[in-house]
C-alpha positions as CSV (number, residue, x, y, z in Angstrom):
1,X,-38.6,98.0,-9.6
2,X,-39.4,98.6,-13.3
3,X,-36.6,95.7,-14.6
4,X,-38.0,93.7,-11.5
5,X,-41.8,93.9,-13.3
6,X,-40.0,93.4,-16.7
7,X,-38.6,89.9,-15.7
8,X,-41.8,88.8,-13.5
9,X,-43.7,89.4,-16.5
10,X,-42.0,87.4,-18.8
11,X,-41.6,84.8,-16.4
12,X,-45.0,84.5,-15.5
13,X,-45.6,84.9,-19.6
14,X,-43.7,82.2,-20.4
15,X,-45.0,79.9,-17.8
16,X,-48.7,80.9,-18.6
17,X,-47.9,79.8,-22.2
18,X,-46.4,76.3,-21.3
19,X,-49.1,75.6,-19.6
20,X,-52.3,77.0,-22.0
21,X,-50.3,75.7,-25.5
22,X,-50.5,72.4,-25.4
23,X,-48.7,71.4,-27.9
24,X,-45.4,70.7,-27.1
25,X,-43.6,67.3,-26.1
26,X,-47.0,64.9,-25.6
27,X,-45.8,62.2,-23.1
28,X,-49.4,60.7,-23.4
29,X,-48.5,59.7,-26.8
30,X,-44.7,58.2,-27.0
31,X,-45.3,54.2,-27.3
32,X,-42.4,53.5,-25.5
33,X,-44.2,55.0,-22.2
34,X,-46.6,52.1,-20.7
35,X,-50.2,52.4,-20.2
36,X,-49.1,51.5,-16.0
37,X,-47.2,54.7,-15.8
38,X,-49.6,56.7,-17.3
39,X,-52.5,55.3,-15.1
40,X,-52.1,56.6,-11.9
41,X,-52.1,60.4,-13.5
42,X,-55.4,59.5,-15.4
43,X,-58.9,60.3,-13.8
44,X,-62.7,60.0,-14.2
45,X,-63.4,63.2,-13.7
46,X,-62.7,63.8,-9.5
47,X,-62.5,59.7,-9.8
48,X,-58.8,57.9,-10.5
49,X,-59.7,55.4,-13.1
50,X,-61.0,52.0,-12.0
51,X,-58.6,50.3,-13.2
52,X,-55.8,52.0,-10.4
53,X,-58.5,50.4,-7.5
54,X,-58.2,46.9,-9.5
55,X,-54.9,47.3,-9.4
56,X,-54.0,48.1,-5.6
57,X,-56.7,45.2,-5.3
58,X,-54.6,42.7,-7.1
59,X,-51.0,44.1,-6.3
60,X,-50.7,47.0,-4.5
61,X,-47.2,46.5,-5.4
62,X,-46.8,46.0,-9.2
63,X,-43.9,46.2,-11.6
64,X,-43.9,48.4,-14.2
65,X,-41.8,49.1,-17.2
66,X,-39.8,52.3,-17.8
67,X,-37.9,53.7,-21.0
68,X,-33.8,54.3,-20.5
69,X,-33.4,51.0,-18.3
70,X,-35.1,51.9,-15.3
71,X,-36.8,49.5,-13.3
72,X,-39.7,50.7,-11.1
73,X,-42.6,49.6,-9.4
74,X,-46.1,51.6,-8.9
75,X,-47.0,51.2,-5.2
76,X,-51.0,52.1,-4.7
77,X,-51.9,50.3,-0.9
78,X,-52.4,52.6,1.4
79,X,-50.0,50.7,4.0
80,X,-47.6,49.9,1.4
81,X,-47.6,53.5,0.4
82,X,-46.5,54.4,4.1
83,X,-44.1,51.6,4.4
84,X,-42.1,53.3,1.0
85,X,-42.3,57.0,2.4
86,X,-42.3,56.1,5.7
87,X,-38.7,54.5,4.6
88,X,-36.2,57.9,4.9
89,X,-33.0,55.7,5.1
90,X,-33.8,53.1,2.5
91,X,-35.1,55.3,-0.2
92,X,-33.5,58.7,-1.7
93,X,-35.7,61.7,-3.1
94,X,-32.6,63.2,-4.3
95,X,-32.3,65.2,-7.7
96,X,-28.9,63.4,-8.6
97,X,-30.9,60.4,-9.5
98,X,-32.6,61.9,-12.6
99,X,-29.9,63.3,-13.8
100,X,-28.7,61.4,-17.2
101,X,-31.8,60.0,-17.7
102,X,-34.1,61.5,-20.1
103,X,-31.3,64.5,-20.9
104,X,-32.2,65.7,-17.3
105,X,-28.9,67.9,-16.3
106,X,-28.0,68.7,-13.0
107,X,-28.3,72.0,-13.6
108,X,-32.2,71.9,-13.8
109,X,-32.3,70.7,-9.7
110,X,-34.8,73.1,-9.0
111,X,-33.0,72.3,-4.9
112,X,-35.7,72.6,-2.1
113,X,-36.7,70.1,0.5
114,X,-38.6,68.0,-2.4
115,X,-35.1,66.6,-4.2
116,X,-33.3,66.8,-1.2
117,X,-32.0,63.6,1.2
118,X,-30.6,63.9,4.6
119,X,-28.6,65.6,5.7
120,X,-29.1,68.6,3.3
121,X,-32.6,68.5,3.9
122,X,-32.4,67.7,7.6
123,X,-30.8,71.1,7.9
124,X,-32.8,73.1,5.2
125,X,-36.4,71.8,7.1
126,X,-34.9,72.7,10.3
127,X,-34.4,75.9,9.4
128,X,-38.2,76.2,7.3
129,X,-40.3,74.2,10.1
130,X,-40.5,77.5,13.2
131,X,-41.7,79.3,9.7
132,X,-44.3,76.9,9.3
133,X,-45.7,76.6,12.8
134,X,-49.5,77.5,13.8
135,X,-48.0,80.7,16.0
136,X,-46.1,82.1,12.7
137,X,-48.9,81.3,10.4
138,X,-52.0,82.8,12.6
139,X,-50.5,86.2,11.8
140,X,-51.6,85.7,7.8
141,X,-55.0,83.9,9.4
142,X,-56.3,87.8,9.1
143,X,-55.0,88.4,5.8
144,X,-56.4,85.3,4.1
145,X,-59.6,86.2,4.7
146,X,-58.7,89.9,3.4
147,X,-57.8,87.8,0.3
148,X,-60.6,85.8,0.2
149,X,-63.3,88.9,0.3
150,X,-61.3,90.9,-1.9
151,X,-62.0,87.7,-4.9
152,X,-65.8,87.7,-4.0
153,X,-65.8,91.3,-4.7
154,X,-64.4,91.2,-7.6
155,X,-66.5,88.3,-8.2
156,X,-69.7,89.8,-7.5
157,X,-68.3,93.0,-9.4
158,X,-67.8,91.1,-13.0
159,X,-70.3,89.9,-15.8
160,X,-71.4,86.6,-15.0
161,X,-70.5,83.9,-15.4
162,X,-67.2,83.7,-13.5
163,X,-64.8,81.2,-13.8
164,X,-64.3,79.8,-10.7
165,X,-60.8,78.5,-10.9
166,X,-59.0,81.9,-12.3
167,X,-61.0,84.3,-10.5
168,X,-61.2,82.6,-7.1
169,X,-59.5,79.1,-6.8
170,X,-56.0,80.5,-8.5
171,X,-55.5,84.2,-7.1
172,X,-56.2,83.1,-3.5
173,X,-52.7,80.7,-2.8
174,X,-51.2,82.8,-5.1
175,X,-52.1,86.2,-2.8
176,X,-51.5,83.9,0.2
177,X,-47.6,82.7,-0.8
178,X,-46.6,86.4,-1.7
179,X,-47.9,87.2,2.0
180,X,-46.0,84.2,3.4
181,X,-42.8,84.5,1.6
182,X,-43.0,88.5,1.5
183,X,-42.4,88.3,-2.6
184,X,-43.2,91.8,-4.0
185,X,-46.6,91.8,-6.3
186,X,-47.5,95.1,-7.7
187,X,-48.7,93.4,-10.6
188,X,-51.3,91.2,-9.3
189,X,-52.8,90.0,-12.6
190,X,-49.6,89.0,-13.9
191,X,-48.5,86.6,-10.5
192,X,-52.0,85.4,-10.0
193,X,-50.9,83.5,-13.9
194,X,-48.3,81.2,-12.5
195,X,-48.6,78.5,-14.6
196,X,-48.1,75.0,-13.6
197,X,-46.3,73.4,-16.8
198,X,-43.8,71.6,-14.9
199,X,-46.9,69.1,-13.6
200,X,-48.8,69.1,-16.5
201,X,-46.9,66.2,-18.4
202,X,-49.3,67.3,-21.9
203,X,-47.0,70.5,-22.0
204,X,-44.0,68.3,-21.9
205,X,-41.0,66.9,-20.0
206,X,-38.8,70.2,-21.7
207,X,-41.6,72.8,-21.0
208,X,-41.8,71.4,-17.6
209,X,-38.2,72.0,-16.8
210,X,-37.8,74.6,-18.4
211,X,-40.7,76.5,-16.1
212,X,-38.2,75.2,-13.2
213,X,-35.4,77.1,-14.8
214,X,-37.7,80.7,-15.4
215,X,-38.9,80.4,-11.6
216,X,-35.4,79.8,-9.8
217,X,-34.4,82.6,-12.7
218,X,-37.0,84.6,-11.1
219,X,-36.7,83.9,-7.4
220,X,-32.9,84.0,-7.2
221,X,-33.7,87.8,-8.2
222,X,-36.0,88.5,-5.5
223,X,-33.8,86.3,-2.8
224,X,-30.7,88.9,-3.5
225,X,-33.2,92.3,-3.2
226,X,-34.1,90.4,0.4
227,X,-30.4,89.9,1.2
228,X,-30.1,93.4,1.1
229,X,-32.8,94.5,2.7
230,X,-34.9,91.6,4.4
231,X,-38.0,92.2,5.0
232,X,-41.0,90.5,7.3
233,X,-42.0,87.7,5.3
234,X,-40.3,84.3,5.5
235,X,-37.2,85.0,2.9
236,X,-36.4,88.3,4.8
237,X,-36.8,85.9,8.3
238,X,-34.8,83.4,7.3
239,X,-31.6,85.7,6.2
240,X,-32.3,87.4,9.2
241,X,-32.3,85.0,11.5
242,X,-29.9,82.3,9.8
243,X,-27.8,84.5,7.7
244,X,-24.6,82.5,6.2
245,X,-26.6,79.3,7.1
246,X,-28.4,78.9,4.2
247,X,-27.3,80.5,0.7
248,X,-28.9,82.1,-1.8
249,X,-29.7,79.1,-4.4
250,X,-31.0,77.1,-1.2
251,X,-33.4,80.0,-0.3
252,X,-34.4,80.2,-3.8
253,X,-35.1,76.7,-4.0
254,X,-37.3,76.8,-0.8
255,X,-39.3,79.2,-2.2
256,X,-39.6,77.8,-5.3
257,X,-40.7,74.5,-3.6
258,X,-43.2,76.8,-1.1
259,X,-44.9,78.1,-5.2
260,X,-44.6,74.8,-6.6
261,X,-46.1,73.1,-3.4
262,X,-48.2,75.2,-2.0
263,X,-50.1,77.4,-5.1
264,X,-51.7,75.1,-7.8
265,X,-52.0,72.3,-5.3
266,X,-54.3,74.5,-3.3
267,X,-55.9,75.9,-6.2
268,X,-57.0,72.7,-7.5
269,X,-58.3,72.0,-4.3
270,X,-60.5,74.7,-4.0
271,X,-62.1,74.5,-7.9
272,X,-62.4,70.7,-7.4
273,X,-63.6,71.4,-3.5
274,X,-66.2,73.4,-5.2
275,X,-67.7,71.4,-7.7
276,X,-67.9,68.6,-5.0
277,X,-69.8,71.6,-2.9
278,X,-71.8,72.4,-6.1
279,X,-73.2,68.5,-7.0
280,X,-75.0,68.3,-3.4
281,X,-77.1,71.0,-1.9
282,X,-76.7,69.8,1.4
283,X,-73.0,70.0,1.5
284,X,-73.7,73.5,0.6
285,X,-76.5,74.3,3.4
286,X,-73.7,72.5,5.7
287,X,-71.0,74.7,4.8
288,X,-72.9,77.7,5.2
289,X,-74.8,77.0,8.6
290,X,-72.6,74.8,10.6
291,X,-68.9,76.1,11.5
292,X,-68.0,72.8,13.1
293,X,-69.1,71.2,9.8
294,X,-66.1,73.0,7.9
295,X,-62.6,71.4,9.5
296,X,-63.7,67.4,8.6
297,X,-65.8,69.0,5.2
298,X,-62.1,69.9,4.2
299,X,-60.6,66.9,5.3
300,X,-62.4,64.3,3.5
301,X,-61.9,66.3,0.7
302,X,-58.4,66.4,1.0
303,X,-59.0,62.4,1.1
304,X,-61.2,62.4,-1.7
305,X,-59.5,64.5,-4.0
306,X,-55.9,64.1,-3.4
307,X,-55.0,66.3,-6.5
308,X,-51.3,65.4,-6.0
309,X,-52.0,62.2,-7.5
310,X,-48.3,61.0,-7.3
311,X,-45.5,61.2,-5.0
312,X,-41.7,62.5,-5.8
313,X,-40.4,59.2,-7.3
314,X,-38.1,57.1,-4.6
315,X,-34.8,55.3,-5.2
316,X,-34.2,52.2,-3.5
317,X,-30.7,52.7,-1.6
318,X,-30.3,49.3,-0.7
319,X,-31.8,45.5,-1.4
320,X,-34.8,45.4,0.2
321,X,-38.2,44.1,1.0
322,X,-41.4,45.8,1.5
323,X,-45.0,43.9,2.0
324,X,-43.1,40.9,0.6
325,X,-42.0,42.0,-2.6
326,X,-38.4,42.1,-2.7
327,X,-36.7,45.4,-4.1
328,X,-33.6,45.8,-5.4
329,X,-31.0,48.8,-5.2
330,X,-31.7,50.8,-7.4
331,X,-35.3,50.4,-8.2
332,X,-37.4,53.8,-8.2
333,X,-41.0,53.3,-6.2
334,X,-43.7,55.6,-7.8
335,X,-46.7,56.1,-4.9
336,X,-50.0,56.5,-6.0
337,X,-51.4,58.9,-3.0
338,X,-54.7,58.8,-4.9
339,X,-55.0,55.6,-4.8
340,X,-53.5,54.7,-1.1
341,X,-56.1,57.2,-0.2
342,X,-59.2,55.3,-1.9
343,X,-57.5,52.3,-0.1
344,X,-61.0,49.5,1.1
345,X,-58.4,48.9,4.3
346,X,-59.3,52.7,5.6
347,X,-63.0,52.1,5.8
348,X,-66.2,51.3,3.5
349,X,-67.1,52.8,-0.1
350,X,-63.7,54.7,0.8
351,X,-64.6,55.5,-3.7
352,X,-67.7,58.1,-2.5
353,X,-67.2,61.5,-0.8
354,X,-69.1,61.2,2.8
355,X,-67.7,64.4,4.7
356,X,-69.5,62.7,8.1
357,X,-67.0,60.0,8.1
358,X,-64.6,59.3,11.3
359,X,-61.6,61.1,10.1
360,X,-58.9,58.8,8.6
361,X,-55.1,59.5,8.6
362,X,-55.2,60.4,5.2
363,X,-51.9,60.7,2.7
364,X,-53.0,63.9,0.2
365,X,-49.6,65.8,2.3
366,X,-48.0,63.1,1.5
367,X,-46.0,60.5,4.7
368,X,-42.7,60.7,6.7
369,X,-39.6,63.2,6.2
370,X,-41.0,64.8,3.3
371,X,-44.4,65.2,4.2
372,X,-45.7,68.9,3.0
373,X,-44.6,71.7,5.6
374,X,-47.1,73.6,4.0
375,X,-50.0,71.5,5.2
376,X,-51.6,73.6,7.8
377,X,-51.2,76.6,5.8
378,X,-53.2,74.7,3.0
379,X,-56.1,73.8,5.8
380,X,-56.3,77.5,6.4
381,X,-57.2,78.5,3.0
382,X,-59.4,75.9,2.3
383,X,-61.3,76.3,5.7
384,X,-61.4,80.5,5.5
385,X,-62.4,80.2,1.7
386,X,-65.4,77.2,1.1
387,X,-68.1,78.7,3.8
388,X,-67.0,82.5,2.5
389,X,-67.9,81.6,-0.9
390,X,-71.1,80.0,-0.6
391,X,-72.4,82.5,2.0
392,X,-71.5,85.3,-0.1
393,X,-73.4,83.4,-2.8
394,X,-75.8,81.4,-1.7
395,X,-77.1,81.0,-5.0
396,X,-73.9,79.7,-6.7
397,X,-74.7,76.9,-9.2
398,X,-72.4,75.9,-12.6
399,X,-72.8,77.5,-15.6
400,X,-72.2,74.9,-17.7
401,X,-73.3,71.0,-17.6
402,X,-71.2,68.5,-15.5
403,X,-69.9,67.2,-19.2
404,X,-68.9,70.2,-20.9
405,X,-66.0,70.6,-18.1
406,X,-62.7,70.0,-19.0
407,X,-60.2,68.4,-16.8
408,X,-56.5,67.9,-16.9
409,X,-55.9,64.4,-18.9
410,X,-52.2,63.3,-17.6
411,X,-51.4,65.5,-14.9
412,X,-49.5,65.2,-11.3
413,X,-51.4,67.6,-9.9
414,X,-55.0,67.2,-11.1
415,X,-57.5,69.6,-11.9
416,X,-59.9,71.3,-14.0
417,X,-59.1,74.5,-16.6
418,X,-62.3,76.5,-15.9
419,X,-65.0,76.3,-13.5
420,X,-67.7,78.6,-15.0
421,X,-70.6,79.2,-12.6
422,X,-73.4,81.9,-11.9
423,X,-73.7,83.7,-9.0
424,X,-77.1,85.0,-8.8
């Protein structure tokens, strides 16, 4: 156990670093990088920059320049969007593409259901989905809101102000995912500091690869302790119930993916969730009276937000046409979920947050074969943690003004890096 706490520590060490020195291989600033790549990961504050709505306005299928040859195209119409992801035999997700490009190595696949094309990932979900259903996950129902309290009392414990994101938005998925996948976390402090560095694109392309190569490091550790003795959460079900199926780099790959996907996505959600909450009182009087008011609260925000701004990119397999613009084999499609999902065609002023709006089939999980397994598990924490929050502080307000935040500036996932508010 002690060399097991030795190695999570300096992985989480390592990770925490990438992400809080950002000094490292600056994408933002390489001239050979367009301004139309670079767009789509770029906000005003919760708002993508106009100039992604102007786009998707003009051509919501536009072409845009890549270094090392590659020809792409940034796809930002909602139905457009849909029509690429929507597309599992005409486009591939798989890791093999990268590879060459960039000094990307096949040996940095981080595997999972992400960079994975039929039928390797036919298999691999089949074997994740049961995991994933609403009768396996209402058994953590009970411990999420365990988790949940157990932040507002330490929250209520500490010298104001608190920061929001580390002390409630971060440890919360993170608590949540070692339930799920039955990872051991004595050290709490340490695990609630997984870093993010391989979506933050100021920490660099290298730093964000290498993060890949410390978590399977990590995970391919705890996979083997399950193999020998599995236990109840979903690594320990999975060798129990599928044995030889699946090995051990695929189940450390599907955890990895369950960390990547399912722990700073959610955390973003529920800082930037919160500041949304925090800007209008009467989302907050909402949140706290009305029960019914929570489920569509958190699904306009999902809308709203979208704080995976960016799809996995797609490879055209074949020549091809898609809302009249003809693609060729080859070409990689870049979707813009946040700006399918501010898309005029799903309603008016879809730009403002209105959390009374008819519900609209939104994209922030993501469309077709690789739409997030995780989604429902997501809902759960979101809906269990936004009306515990602002009932257990009904006083909450920021610490800071609106303009002395600080936001990610070129990230995949979006977010903010501290959330200071008062409590009392």
């Amino acid at each position: 156990m002690g060399t097991l706490r030795s190695r999570l520590t300096t992985w989480v060490g390592r990770r925490y670093l990438a992400r809080t020195q950002k000094n490292g291989f600056d994408l933002s600033k390489l001239s050979f990088l367009p301004e139309s790549v670079l767009m789509p990961l770029k906000r005003d504050e919760l708002d993508p920059v106009a100039a992604l709505g102007q786009q998707r306005r003009e051509k919501p299928i536009s072409k845009v320049d890549l270094p090392f040859g590659m020809n792409a195209w940034l796809v930002s119409g909602y139905d457009e969007v849909k029509a690429v992801l929507g597309k599992g035999d005409g486009f591939s997700s798989d890791f093999t593409n990268l590879v060459g490009n960039a000094g990307v190595t096949a040996e940095q696949n981080p595997g999972g259901l992400g960079f994975a094309d039929p039928p390797v990932h036919t298999r691999l979900r089949r074997l994740l989905t049961p995991e994933f259903t609403m009768r396996r996950l209402s058994r953590l129902a009970p411990r999420i809101d365990a988790i949940v309290a157990e932040q507002l009392d330490n929250m209520a414990a500490s010298t104001e102000p608190v920061d929001l994101w580390r002390d409630f938005a971060l440890p919360i998925p993170s608590l949540t995912i070692c339930e799920l996948l039955g990872v051991p976390y004595e050290d709490r402090a340490d695990f609630q500091r997984l870093s993010t560095a391989r979506f933050d694109l100021f920490a660099g392309a290298g730093a964000s690869l290498g993060a890949i190569s410390e978590s399977l490091s990590y995970l391919m550790e705890i996979v083997e302790k399950q193999r020998k003795s599995p236990g109840d959460g979903l690594l320990g079900m999975l060798i129990k119930e599928h044995g030889d199926e699946i090995d051990d780099r695929e189940l450390a790959g599907l955890a990895d993916g369950i960390l990547t996907g399912g722990l700073e996505t959610t955390a973003s959600m529920l800082a930037l969730g919160a500041l949304v909450l925090l800007r209008d009182q009467s989302y907050l009087d909402q949140i706290r009276e009305d029960d019914a008011a929570v489920a569509p609260f958190v699904e306009e925000l999902l809308r709203y937000l979208t704080v995976v701004q960016m799809a996995f990119p797609r490879f055209a397999k074949e020549d091809m046409e898609i809302a009249g613009v003809k693609i060729a084999a080859g070409d990689i499609m870049l979707c813009s979920l946040s700006g399918a999902n501010r898309d005029e065609k799903l309603g008016q002023d879809m730009e403002s947050f209105d959390p009374k709006r008819s519900t609209s089939p939104h994209l922030a999980f993501g469309y077709g074969i690789h739409r997030c397994i995780g989604a429902e598990l997501g809902r759960m924490e979101l809906r269990a943690a936004y009306p515990a929050l602002v009932r257990r502080f009904p006083q909450l307000r920021l610490a800071v003004t609106p303009a002395h935040l600080s936001f990610r500036k070129v990230s995949i996932v979006y977010g903010v890096d501290a959330l200071p508010v008062l409590l009392t």
